[in-house]
TORNUFI-847261 format. One record per atom (N, C-alpha, C): atom name; x, y, z. Coordinates in pm, whole numbers, plus 50000, padded with zeros to 5 digits. Atoms other than C-alpha are relative to their C-alpha. Example, Ala and Ser with C-alpha at 12.3 -4.5 7.8 and 13.67 -1.06 7.14 Angstrom:
[site 'N' [50089 49881 50000]],
[site 'CA' [51230 49550 50780]],
[site 'C' [50090 50120 50000]],
[site 'N' [49918 49881 49994]],
[site 'CA' [51367 49894 50714]],
[site 'C' [49923 50109 50073]],
//
This chain:
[site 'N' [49857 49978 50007]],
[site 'CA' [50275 72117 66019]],
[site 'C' [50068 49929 50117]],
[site 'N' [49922 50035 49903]],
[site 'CA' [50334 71984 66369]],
[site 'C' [50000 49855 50008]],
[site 'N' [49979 50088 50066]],
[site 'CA' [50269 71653 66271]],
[site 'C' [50066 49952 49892]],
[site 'N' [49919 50059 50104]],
[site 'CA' [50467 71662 65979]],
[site 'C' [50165 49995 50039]],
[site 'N' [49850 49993 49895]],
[site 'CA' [50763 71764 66207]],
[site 'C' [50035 49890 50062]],
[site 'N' [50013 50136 49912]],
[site 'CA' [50697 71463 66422]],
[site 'C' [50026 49894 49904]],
[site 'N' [49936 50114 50098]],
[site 'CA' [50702 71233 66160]],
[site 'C' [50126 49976 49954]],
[site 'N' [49881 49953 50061]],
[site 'CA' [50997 71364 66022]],
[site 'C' [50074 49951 50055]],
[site 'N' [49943 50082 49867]],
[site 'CA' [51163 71310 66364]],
[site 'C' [49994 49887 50000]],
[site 'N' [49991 50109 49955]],
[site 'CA' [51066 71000 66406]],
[site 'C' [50073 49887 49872]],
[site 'N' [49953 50056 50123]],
[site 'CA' [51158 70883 66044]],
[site 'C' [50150 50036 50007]],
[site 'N' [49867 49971 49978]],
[site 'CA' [51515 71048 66122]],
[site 'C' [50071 49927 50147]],
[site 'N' [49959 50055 49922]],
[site 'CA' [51570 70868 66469]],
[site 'C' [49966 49831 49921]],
[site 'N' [49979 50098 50085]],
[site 'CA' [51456 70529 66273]],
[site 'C' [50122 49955 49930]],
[site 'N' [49908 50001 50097]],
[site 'CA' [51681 70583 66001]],
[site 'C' [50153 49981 50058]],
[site 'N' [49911 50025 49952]],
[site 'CA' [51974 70643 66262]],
[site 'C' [49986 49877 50061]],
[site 'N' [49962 50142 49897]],
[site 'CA' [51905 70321 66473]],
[site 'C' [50031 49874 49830]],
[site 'N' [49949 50044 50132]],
[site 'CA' [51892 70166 66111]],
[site 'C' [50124 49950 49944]],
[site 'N' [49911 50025 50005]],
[site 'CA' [52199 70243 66043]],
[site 'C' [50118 49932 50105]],
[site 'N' [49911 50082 49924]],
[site 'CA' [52378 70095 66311]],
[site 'C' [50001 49871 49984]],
[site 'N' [50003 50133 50001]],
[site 'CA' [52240 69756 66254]],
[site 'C' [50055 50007 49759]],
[site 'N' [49997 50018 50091]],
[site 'CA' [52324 69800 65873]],
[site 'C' [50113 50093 49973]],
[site 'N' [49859 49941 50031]],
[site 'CA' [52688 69815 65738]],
[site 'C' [49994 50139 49951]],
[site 'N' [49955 49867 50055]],
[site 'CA' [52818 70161 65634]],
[site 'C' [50065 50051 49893]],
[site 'N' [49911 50007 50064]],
[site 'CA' [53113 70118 65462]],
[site 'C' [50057 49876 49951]],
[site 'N' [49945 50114 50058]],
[site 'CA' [53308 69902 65271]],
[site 'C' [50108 49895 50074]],
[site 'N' [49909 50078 49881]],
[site 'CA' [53569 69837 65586]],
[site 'C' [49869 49964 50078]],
[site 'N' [50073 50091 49903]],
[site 'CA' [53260 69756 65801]],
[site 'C' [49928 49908 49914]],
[site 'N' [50087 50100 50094]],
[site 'CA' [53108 69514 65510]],
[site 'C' [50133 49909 50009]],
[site 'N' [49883 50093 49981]],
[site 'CA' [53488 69361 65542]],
[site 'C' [49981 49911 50131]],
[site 'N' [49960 50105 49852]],
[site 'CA' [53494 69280 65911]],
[site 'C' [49911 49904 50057]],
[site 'N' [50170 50017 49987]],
[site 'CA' [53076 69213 65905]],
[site 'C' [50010 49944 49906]],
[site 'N' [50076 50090 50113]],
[site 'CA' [52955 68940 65633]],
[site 'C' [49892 50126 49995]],
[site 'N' [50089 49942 50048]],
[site 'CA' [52689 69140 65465]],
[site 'C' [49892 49912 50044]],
[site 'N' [50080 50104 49939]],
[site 'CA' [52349 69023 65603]],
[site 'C' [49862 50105 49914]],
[site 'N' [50141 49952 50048]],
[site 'CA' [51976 69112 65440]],
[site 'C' [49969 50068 50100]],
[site 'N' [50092 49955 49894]],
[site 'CA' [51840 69147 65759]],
[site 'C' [50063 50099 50093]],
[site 'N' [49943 49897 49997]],
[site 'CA' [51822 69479 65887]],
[site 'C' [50073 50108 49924]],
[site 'N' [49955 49859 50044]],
[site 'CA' [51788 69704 65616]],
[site 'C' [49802 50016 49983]],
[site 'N' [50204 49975 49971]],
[site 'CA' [51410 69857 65658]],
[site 'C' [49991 50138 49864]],
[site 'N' [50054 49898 50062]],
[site 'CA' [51206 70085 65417]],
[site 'C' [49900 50021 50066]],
[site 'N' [50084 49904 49932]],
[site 'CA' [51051 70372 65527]],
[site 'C' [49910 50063 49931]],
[site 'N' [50085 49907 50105]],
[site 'CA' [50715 70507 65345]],
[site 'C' [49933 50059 50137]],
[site 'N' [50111 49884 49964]],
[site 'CA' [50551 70828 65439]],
[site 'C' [49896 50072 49964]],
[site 'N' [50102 49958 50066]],
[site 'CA' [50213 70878 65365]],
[site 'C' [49954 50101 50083]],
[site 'N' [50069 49954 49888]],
[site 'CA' [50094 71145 65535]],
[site 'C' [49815 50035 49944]],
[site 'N' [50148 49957 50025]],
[site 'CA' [49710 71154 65358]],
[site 'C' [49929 49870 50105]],
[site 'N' [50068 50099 49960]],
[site 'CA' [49652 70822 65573]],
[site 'C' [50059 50035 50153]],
[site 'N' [49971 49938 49830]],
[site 'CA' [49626 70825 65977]],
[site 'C' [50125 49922 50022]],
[site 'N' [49861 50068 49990]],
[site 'CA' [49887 70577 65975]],
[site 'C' [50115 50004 49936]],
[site 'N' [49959 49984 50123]],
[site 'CA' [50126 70754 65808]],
[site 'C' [50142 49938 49936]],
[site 'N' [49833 50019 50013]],
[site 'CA' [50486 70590 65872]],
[site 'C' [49962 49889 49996]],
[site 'N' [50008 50120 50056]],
[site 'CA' [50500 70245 65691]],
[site 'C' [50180 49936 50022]],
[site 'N' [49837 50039 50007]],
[site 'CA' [50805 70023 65803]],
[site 'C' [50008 49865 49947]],
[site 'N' [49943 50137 50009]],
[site 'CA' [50930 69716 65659]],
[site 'C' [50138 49953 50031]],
[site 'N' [49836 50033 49915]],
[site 'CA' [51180 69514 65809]],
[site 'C' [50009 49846 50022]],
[site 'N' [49983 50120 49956]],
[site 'CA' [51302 69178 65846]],
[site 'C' [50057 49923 50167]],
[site 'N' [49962 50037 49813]],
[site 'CA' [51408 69204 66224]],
[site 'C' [49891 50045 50073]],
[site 'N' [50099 49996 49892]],
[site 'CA' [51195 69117 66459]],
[site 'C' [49983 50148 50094]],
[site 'N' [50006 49927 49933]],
[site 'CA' [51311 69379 66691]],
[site 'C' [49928 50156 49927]],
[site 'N' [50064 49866 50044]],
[site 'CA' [51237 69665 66459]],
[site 'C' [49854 49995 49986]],
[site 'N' [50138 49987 50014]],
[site 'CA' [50878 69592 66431]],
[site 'C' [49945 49973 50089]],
[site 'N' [50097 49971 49880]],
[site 'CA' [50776 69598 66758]],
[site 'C' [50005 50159 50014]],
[site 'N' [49993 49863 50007]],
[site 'CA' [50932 69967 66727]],
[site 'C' [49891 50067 49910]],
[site 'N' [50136 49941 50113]],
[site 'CA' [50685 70034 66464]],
[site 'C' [49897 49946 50086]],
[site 'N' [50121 50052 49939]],
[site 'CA' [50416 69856 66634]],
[site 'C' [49968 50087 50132]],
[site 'N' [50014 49924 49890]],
[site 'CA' [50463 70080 66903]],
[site 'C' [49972 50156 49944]],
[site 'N' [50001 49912 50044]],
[site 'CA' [50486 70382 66717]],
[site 'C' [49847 50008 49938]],
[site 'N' [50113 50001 50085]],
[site 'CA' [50151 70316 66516]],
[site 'C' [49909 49988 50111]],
[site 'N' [50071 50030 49929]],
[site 'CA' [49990 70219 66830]],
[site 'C' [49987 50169 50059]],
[site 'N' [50004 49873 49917]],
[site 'CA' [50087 70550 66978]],
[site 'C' [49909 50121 49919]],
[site 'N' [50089 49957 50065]],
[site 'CA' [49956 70721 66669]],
[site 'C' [49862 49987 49937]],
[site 'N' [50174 50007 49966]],
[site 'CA' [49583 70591 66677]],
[site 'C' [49985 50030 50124]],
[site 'N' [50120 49930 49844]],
[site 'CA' [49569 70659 67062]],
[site 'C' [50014 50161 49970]],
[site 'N' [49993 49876 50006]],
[site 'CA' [49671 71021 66967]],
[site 'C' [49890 50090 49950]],
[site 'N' [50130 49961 50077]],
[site 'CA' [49430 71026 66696]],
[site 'C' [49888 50000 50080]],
[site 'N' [50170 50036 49919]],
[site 'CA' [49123 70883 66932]],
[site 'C' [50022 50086 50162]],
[site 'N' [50002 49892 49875]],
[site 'CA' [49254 71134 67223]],
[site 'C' [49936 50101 49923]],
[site 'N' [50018 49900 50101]],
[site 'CA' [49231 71410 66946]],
[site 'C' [49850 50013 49949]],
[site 'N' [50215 49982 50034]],
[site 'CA' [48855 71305 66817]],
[site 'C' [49967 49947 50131]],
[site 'N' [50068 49974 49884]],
[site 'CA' [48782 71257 67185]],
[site 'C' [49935 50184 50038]],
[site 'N' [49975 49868 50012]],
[site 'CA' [48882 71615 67231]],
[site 'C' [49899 50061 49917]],
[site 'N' [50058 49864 50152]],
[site 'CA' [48687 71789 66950]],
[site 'C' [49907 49913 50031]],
[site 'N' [50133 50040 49951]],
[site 'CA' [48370 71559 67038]],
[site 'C' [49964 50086 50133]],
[site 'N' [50070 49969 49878]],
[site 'CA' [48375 71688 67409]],
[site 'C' [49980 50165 49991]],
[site 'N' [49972 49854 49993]],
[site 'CA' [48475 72080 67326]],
[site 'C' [49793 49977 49877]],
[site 'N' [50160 49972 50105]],
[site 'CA' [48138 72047 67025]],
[site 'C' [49943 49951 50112]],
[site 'N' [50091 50007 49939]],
[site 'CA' [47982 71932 67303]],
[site 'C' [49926 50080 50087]],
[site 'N' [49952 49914 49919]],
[site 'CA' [48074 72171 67522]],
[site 'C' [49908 50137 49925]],
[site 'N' [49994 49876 50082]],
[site 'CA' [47987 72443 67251]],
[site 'C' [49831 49990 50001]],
[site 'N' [50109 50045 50032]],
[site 'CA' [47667 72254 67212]],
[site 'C' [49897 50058 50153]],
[site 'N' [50059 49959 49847]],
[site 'CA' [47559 72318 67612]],
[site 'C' [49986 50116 50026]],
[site 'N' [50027 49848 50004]],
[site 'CA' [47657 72683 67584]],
[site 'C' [49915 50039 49939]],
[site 'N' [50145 49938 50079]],
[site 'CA' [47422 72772 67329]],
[site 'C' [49860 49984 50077]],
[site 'N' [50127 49996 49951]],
[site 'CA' [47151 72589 67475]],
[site 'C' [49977 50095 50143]],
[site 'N' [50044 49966 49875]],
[site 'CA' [47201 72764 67816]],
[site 'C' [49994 50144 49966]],
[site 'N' [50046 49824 50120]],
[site 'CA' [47221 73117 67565]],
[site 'C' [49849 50005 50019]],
[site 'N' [50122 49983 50083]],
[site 'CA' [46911 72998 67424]],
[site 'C' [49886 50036 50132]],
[site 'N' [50083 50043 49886]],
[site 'CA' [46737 72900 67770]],
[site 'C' [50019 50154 50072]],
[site 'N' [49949 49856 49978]],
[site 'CA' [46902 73257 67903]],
[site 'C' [49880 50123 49929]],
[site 'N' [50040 49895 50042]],
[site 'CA' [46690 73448 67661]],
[site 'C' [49847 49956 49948]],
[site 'N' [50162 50050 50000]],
[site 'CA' [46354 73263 67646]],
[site 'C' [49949 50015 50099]],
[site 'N' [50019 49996 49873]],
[site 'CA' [46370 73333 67992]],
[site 'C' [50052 50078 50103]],
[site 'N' [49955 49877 49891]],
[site 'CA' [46538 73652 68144]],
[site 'C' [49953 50032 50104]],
[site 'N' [50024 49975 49852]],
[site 'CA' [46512 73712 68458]],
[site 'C' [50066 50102 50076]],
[site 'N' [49916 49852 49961]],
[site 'CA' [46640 74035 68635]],
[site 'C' [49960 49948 50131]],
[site 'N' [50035 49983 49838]],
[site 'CA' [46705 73996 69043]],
[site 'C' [49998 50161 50017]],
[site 'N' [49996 49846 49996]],
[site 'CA' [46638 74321 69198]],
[site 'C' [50163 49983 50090]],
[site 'N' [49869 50062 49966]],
[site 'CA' [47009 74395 69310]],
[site 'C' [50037 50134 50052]],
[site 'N' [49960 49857 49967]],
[site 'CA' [47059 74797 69335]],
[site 'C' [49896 50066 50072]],
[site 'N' [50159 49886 49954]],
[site 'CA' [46706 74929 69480]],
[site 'C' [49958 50056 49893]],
[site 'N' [50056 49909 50055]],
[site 'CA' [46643 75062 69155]],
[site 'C' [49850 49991 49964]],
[site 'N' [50144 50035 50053]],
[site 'CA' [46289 75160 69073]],
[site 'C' [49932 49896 49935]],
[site 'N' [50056 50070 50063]],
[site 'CA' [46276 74989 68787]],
[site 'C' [49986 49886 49991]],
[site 'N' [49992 50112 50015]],
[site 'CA' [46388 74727 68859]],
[site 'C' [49936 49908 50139]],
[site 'N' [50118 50042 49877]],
[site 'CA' [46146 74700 69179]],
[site 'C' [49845 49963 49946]],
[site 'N' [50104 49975 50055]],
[site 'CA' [45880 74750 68956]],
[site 'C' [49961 49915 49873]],
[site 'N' [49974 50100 50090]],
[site 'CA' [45997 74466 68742]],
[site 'C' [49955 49894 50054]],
[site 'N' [50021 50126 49899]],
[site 'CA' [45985 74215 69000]],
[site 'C' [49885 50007 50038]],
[site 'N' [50146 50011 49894]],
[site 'CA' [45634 74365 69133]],
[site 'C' [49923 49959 49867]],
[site 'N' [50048 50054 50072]],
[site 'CA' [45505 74303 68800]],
[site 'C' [50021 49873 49875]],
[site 'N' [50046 50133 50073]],
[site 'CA' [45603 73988 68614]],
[site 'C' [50145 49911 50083]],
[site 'N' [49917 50061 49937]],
[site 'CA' [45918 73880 68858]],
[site 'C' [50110 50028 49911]],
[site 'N' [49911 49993 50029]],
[site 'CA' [46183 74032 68675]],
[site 'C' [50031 49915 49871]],
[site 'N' [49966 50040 50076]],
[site 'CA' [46116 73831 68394]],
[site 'C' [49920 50056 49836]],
[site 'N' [50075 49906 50102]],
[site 'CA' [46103 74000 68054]],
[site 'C' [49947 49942 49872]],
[site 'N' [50027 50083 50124]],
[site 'CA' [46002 73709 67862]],
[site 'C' [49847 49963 50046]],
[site 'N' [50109 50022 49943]],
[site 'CA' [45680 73707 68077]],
[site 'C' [49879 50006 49864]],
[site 'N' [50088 50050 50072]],
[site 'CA' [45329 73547 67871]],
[site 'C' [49933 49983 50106]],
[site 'N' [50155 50103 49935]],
[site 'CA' [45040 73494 68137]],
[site 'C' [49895 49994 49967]],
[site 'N' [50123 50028 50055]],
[site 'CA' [44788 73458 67924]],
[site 'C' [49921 50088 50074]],
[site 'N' [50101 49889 49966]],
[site 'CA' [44598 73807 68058]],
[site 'C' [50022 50123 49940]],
[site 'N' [49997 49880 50088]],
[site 'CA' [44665 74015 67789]],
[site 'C' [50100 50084 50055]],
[site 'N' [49876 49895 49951]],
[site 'CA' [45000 74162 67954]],
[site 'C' [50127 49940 49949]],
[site 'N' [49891 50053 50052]],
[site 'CA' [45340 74105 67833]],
[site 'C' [50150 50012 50058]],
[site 'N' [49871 49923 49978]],
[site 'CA' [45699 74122 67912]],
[site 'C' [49995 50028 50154]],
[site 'N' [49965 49980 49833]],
[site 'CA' [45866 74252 68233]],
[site 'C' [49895 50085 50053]],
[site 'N' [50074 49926 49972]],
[site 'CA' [45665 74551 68259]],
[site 'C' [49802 49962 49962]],
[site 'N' [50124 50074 50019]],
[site 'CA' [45333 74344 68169]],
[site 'C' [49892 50160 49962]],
[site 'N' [50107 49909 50134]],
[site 'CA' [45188 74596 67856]],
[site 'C' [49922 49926 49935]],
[site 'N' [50081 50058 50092]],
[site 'CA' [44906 74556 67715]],
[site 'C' [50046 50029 49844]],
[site 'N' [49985 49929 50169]],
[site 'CA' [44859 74560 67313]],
[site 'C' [49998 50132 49973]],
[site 'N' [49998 49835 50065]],
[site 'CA' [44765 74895 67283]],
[site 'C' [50120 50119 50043]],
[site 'N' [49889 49895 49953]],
[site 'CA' [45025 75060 67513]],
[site 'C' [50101 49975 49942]],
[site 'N' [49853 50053 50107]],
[site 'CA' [45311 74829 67348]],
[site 'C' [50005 50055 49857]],
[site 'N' [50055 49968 50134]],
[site 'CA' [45169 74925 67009]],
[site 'C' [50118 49971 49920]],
[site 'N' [49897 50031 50124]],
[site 'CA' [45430 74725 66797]],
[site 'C' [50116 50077 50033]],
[site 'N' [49885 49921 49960]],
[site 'CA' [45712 74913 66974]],
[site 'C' [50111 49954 49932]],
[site 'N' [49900 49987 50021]],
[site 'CA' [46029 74912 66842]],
[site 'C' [50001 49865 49873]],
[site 'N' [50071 50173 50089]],
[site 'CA' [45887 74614 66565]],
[site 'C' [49973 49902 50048]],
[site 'N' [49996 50122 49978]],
[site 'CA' [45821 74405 66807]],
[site 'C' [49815 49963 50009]],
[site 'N' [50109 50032 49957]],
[site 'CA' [45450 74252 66814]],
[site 'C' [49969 50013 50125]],
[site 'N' [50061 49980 49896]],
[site 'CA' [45434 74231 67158]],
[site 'C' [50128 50027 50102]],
[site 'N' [49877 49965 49932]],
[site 'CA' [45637 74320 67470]],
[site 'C' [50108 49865 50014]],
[site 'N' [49948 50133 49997]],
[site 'CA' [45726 73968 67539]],
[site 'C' [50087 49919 49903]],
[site 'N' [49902 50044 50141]],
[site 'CA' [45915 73913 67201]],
[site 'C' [50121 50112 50049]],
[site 'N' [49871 49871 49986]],
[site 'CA' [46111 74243 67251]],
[site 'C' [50175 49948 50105]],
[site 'N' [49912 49993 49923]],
[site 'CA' [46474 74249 67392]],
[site 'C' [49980 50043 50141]],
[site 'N' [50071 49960 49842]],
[site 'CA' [46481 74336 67781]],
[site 'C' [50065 50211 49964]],
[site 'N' [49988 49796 50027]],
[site 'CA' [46674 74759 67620]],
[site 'C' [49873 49976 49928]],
[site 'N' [50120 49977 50096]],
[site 'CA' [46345 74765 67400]],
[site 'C' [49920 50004 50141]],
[site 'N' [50113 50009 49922]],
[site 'CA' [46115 74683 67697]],
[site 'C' [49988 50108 50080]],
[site 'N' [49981 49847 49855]],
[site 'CA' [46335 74961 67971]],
[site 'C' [49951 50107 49893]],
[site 'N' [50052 49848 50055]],
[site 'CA' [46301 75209 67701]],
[site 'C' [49821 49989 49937]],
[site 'N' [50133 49987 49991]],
[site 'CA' [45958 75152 67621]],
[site 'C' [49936 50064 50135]],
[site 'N' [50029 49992 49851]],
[site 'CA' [45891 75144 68008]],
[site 'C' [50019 50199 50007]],
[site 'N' [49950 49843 49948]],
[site 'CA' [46056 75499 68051]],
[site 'C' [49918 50068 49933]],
[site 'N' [50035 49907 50145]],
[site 'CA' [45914 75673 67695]],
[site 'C' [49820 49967 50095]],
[site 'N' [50136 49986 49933]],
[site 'CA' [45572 75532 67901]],
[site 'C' [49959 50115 50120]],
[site 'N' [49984 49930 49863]],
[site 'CA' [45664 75680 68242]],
[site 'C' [49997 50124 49923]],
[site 'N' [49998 49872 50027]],
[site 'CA' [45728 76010 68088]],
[site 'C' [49882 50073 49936]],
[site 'N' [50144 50030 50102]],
[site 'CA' [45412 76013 67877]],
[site 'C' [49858 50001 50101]],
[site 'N' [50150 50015 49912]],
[site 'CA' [45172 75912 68165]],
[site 'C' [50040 49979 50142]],
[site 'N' [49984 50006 49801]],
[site 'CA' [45328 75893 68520]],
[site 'C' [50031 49789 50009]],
[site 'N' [50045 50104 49967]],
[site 'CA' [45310 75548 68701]],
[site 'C' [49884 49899 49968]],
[site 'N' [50138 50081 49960]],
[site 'CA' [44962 75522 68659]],
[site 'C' [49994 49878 49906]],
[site 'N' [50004 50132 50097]],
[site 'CA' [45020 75225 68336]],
[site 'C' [50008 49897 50085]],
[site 'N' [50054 50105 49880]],
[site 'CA' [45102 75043 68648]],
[site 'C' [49946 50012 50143]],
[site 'N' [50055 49949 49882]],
[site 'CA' [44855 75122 68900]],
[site 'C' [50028 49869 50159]],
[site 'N' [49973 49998 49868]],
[site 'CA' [44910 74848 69176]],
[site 'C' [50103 49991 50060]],
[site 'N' [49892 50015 49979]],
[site 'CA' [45236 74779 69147]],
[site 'C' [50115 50184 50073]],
[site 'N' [49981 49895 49973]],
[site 'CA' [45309 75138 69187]],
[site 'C' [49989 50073 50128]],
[site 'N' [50042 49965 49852]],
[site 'CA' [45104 75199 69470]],
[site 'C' [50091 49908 50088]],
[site 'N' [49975 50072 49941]],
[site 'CA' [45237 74888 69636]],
[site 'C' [50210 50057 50009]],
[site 'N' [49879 49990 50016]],
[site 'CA' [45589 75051 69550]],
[site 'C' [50025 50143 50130]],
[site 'N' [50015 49898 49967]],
[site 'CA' [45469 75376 69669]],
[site 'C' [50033 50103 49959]],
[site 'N' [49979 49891 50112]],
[site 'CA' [45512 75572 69393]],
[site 'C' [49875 50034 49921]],
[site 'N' [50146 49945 49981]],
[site 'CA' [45151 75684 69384]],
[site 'C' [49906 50010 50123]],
//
């Protein structure tokens, strides 16, 4: 719509400079010889990028168009600049989503237990794999994880799936699931 406004405009300031170079009336066709040059047609396509079409037999008016058309491809190639750099843009966020959650990482930040006890066992990260049969932040084995919350292993799970696992453990059996980290915490 705001392009069709613009056009509009610009096809209505045209049309007035137009008329000045092209008689009016029948007293200014008296005092003026009638002349060809300097009467222009105006087409408006707007399905094409170029949408204002001028013809004209004066020089001067078609540098006005030439300027005008020029202005409307740099607008256009600002415009698909624009929308290339923002998808690009959109494109970087995701990946740093994606990279975000293949790879969570919790600093310890409050003193809380758990999250001491995060860091003592896989560094706060709940996407932890070291190949020793432990998983996840809290580094569960298979049998203690036991398909928790649907997840195969801890290490697939969300990092709420892993705390509440963690806790539903703690309450269940104490510390001892993690015996050195515990001790080393001093919470055994």
């Amino acid at each position: 719509m705001r392009k069709l406004f613009g056009a509009f405009v610009s096809i209505m300031i045209l049309a007035n400079q137009a008329t000045t170079l092209v008689p009016n009336s029948v007293a200014d066709s008296v005092q003026a010889p009638a002349k060809t040059e300097g009467i222009y047609t105006l087409k408006l396509n707007t399905n094409k990028v170029a949408a204002i079409e001028v013809k004209s037999t004066s020089g001067s008016f078609n540098q006005v168009k030439e300027h005008l058309i020029n202005e409307q491809n740099a607008k256009a190639e600002a415009d698909a600049k624009k929308a290339e750099e923002a998808k690009q843009a959109a494109i970087r966020k995701q990946q740093a989503a994606a990279a975000v959650v293949q790879n969570p990482v919790v600093k310890v930040s409050t003193g809380d237990v758990w999250e001491q006890l995060r860091m003592c066992e896989a560094g706060g990260n709940y996407a932890r794999n070291s190949g020793n049969g432990y998983y996840g932040a809290y580094q569960f084995d298979i049998g203690t994880w036991g398909g928790y919350g649907g997840y195969a292993r801890a290490d697939l799970a969300p990092p709420a799936v892993q705390d509440e696992k963690a806790r539903l453990t703690h309450n269940a059996r104490g510390w001892y699931p993690w015996p050195a980290c515990a001790r080393k915490l001093g919470l055994i």
